[in-house]
N, C-alpha and C positions, 0 to 999 in steps of 0.2 A: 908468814909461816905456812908450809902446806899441809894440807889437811886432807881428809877422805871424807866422804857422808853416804851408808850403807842404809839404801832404802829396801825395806823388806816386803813381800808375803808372806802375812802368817802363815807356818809351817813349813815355810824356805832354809828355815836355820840363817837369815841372815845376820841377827844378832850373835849367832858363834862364829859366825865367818870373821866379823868384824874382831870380835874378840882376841881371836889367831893373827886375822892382821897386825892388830896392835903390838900382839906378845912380840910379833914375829920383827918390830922395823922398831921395837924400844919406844911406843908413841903412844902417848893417855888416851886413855877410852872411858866417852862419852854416851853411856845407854842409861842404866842406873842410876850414874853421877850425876846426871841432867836431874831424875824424879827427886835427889838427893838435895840437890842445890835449892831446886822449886819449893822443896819441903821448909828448910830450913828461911828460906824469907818469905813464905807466906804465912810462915805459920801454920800452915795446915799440917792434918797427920800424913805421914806415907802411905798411909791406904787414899786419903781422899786426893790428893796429887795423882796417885795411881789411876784412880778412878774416871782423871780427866784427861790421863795421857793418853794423848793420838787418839780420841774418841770428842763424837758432836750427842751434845743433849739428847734424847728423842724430845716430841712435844710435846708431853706429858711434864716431861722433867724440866724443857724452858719454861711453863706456864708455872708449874710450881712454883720455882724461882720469882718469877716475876710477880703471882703472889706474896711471896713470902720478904719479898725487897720493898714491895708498892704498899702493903696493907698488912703492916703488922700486928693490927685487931684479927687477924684473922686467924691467928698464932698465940698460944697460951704462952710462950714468954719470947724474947728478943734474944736470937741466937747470938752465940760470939761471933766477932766479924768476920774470922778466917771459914767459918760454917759458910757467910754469905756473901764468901768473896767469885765474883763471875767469872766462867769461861774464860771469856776476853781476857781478863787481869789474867789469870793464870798460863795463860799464852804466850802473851806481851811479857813474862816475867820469864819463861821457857827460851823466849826469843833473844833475851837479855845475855841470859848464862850461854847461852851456845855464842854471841857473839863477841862475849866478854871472852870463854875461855878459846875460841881459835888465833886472839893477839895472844894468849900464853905460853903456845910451843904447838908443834904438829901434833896432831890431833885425828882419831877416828871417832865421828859422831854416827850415830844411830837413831835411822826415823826423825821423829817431831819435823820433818819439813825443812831439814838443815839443808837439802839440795836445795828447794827454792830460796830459802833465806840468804843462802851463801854461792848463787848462780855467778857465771858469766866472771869469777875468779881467774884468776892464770896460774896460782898456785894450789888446786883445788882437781881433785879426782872425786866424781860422781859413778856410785854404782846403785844397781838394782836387781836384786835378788829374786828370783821366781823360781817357780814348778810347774810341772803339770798339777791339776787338781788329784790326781791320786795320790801323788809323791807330796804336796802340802796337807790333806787327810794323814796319810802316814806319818808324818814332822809331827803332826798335832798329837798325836798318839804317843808315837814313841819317845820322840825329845822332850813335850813340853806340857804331857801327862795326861792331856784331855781324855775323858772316858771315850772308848769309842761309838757307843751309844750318842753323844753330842757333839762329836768331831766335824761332823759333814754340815754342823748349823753352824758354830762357834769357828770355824774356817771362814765361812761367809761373809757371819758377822762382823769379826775381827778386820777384814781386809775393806769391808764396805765403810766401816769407821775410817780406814786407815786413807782411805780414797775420800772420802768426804772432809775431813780435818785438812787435807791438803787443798780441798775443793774452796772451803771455807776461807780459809788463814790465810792462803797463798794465792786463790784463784789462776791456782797451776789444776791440769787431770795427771794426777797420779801415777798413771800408766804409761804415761807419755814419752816415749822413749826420748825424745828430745830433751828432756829433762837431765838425762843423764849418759856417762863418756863409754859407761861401758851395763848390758844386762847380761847377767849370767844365769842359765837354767842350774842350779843345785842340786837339782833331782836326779842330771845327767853328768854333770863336772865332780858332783860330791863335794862335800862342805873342805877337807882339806885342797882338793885340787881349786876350787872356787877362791880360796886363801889364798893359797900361792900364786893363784892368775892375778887377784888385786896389787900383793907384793911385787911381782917381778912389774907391772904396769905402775904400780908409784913408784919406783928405783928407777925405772927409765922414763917417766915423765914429769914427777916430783924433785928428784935428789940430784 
């Protein structure tokens, strides 16, 4: 089945790019769905599936864990298991539904590492989404609400998680253009023309 996999910078809008592609070729989209799926067989709430998407512990937060897994005296009660279920599992189950639904019909995924996961296909268009850093500051603002007061941190942060979870999971770099068939500036093509560049390149290299 062929498929897309829209890897983003926060504030590139590549998740609405994808969105347009999908509307646009009649083909399920994969962003949401993904945190959706994860939720529902871990067990966990949608906030804490959220919590772990496309983002690495700090080590504060793996030590805690590893307390709270290793030395349960050290805890006034024994959490439920989906509380103390790790990174890893929740990945490995990420990793599951992205590869469960691309045998269900063409397909646009977003992020979680679906480039690397699903490289080296023949039926398979890899994109990657960027900006300048003004025009991702800006994204951040105007699309996806950030105060702009914390725009310039929560850019940073967002995209350093987003390069380290691929760094981690996939032991791909992120940014690696080799990663993927085609990078598009957003800031400069705009989120509609950025669409239709993806569409007309899966119509003539998928269809």
């Amino acid at each position: 089945m062929p498929f897309i996999t829209v890897s983003r910078m926060y504030g590139a809008g590549g998740s609405e790019v994808a969105a347009r592609v999908a509307r646009a070729l009649g083909w399920a989209l994969f962003d949401n769905a993904v945190i959706d799926a994860v939720t529902e067989r871990t067990g966990l709430t949608r906030a804490e599936v959220s919590a772990r998407d496309e983002r690495i512990p700090s080590i504060v937060e793996r030590i805690a864990t590893t307390l709270s897994l290793g030395t349960p005296e050290s805890m006034p009660a024994i959490p439920n298991a989906p509380t103390m279920m790790t990174e890893e599992r929740v990945v490995e189950i990420t990793r599951r539904v992205i590869e469960e639904a691309v045998q269900q019909g063409p397909a646009v995924f977003v992020g979680r590492g679906a480039q690397c996961l699903l490289a080296n296909r023949r039926d398979s268009l890899h994109v990657f989404s960027y900006a300048s850093r003004a025009k991702l500051v800006e994204g951040a603002i105007t699309r996806l609400g950030v105060p702009a007061k914390d725009a310039e941190r929560v850019v940073t942060e967002m995209n350093r998680n987003r390069e380290q979870y691929v760094r981690r999971h996939f032991n791909r770099e992120w940014r690696d253009v080799s990663n993927y068939h085609v990078c598009i500036d957003t800031g400069w093509l705009g989120l509609d023309g950025a669409a239709e560049l993806v569409v007309e390149l899966a119509r003539k290299m998928l269809l």
